[in-house]
N, C-alpha and C positions, 0 to 999 in steps of 0.2 A: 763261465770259464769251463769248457769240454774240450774235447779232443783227447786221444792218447795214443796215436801214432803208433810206427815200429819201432823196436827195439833192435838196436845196432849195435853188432863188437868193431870196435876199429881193431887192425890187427897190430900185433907187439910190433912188427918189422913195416909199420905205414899202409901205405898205398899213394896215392898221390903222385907227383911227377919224381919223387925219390924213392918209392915205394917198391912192393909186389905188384903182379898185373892184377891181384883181383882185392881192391880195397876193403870189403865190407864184406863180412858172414853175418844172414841175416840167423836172429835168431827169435825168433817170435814163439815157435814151440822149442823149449820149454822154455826159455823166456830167459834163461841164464840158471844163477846159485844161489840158495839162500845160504844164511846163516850155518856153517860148521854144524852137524845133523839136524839140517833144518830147524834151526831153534830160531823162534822170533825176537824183534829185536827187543830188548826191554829199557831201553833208555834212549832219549835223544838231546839231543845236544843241540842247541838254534846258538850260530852265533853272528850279532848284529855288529861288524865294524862301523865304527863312529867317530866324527871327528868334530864336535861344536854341533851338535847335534841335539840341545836341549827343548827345542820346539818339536820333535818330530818323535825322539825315541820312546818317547813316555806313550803315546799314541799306538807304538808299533807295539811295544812288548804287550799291552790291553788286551790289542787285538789278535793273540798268538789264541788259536782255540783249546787253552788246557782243557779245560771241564772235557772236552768231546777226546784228545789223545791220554788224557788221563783215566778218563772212562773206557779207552779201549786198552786198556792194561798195560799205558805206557809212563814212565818216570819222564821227568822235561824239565830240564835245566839250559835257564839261559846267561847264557853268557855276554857283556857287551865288552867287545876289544876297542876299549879307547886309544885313541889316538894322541895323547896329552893334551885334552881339551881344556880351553880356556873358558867355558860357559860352565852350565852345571849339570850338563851331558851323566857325568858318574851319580852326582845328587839325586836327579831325576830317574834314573833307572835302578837305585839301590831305592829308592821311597817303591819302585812297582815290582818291586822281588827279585830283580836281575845281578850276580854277581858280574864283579869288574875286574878286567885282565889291563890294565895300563903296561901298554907299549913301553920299548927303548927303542929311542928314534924319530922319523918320520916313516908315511907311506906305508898305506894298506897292505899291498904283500907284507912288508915286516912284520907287522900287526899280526895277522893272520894267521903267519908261519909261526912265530911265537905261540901264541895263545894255544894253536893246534900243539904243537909242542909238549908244551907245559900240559894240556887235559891227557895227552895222549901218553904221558912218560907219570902223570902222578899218580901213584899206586895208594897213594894216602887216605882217597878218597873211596873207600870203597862204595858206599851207598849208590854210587853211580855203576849201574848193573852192566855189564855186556855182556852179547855185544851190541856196541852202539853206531846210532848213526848222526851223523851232521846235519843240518841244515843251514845256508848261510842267506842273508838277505842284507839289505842294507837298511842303516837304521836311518832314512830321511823319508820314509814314506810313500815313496815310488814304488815298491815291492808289495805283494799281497801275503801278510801271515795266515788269511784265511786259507790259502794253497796248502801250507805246509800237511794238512794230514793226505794230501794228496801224494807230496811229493814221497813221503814218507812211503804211503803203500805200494806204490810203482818200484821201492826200496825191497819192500819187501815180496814185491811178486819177480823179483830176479836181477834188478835193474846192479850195478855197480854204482854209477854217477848218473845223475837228474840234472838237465838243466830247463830255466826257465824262459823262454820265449819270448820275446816281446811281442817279435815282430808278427806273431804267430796268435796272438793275443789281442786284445782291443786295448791302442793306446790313446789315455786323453791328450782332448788337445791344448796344446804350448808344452805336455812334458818331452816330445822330443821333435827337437831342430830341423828341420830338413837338410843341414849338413850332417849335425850327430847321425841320423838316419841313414845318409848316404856313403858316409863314412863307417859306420856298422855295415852295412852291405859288402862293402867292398874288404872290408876285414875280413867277415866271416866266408867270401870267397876267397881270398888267400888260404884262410885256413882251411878249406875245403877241400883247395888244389894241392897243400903241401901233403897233408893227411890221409884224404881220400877221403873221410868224410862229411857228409852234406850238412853240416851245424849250418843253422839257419841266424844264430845269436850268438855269436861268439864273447861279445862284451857284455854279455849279461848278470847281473850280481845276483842272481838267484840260485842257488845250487845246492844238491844236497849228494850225500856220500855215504859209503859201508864204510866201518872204519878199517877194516881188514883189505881195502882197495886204498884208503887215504893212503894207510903204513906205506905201500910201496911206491908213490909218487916223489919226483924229486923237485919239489917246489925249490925256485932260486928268486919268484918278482918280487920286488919290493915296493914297486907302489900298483899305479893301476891296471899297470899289466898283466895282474896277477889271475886276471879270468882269462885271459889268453891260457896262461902258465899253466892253469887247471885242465883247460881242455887237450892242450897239447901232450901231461900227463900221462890223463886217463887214455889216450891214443897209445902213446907209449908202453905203457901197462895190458894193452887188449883190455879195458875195463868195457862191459856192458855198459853204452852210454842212450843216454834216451829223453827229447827234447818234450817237455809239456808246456804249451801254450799257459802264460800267464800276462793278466792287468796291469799296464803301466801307470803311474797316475804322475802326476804334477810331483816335485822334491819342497819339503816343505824346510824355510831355510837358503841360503845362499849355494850353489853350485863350486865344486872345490876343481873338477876339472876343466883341465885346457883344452880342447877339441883336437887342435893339430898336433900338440908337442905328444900329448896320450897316443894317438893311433899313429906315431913315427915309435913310440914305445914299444905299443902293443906289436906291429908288424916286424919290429926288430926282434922282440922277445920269438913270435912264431918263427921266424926264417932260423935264429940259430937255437931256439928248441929243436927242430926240424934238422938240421943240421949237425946237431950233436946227438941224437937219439939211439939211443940202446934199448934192448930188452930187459928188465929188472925180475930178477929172481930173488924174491923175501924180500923183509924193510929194507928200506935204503933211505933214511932222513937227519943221512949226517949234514946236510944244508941248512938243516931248523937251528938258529942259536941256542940251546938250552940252558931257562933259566932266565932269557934276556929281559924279560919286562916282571909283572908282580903282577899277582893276584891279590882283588881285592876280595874277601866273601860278602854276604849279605851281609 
């Protein structure tokens, strides 16, 4: 898995067919901001949404490579946002070290938003150092946790938001459909044309974030729209966004989404993020329910 591409700011006011004439300032030198006087990050945050996911997550949190970002001076706390699963999805990942954020509701945006919520707003915890970054993947196994120290430095050499690629990547074969494929295609051109920029993977569950760029996004998807909802965002925000190619595999487990009813979601959620979009100045996450689901610890 190589590649590392440029690094793109979509601008606050679009580009796109609603936009400015000139969509994209590249920024390769210097590559964006770090951390508030360059300080590095000292904590990171992996959080695995899940929903009946006890075949797969115990596997995924294994292969998270602490020993190597804990050896480069980083704290790593993972979190799994259950979904009110009916298997032993919570059992399984509190036996491999992982604390549990159990949802109110259904649908992963909800999930998401919550959990980000509650880590972002709890002052309680101090041992959790900032500032911090996210990392999101999904807990079925299709995603690669061996990336994450990747995704992390491309964090730390300026990026805002990471995403991760499929298409851009080497996918095995049967984990995606040649309609899922063609129907991602056709997504991530919409989202291309409304925004101005060229995301090659718009539906991808891989991503990671500064938390001082999450603060100002106004998440509202509630279920799988919700990577639309990110990318749309970090547009809205001017956030430094920057695609890395990563490995698809096979989902280990039954498939929770619908193909057509998702990407009439997901292009609904882009047309009227795109359509309702503002500039955001400081936090704005009065859209996160606060409080709505529970933390579980180790």
């Amino acid at each position: 898995m190589t590649g590392s591409g440029a690094t793109l700011r979509a601008r606050p006011d679009g580009g796109g067919i609603f936009g400015g004439s000139r969509p994209l300032i590249d920024d390769r030198e210097p590559g964006g901001h770090l951390a508030p006087g360059d300080v590095r990050t000292r904590s990171i945050v992996v959080l695995l949404p899940a929903l009946n996911e006890a075949m797969a997550v115990g596997s995924v949190i294994e292969r998270i490579p602490m020993e190597a970002l804990r050896g480069a001076g980083y704290d790593v706390f993972v979190w799994v946002v259950d979904g009110r699963s009916v298997d032993a999805t919570p059992e399984v990942a509190k036996e491999r070290g992982a604390s549990i954020y159990v949802q109110q509701g259904a649908g992963k945006g909800n999930g998401v938003r919550q959990a980000l919520d509650h880590l972002m707003n709890d002052r309680s915890r101090q041992n959790i150092a900032a500032p911090r970054v996210y990392v999101m993947l999904d807990a079925d196994g299709t995603y690669p946790p061996e990336a994450i120290p990747e995704f992390v430095e491309a964090l730390e050499s300026g990026c805002d938001v990471v995403a991760g690629s499929r298409l851009r990547g080497r996918i095995e074969d049967g984990a995606l459909t040649s309609l899922n494929r063609l129907g991602n295609q056709a997504l991530s051109g919409l989202a291309a044309f409304l925004f101005g920029f060229p995301i090659s993977d718009v539906c991808t569950g891989m991503w990671a974030f500064r938390e001082d760029c999450l603060q100002r996004f106004r998440l509202a998807a509630e279920s799988f729209d919700l990577e639309a909802d990110i990318f749309a965002s970090a547009c809205e925000v001017g956030a430094r966004l920057r695609e890395l190619p990563v490995d698809y595999a096979c989902r280990i487990g039954e498939a929770k989404l619908v193909p057509l009813r998702t990407g009439l979601l997901i292009a609904w959620r882009l047309l009227m993020k795109r359509l309702n979009a503002r500039a955001i100045v400081g936090p704005d996450r009065r859209n996160l329910p606060a409080q709505a689901g529970r933390a579980v610890d180790q």
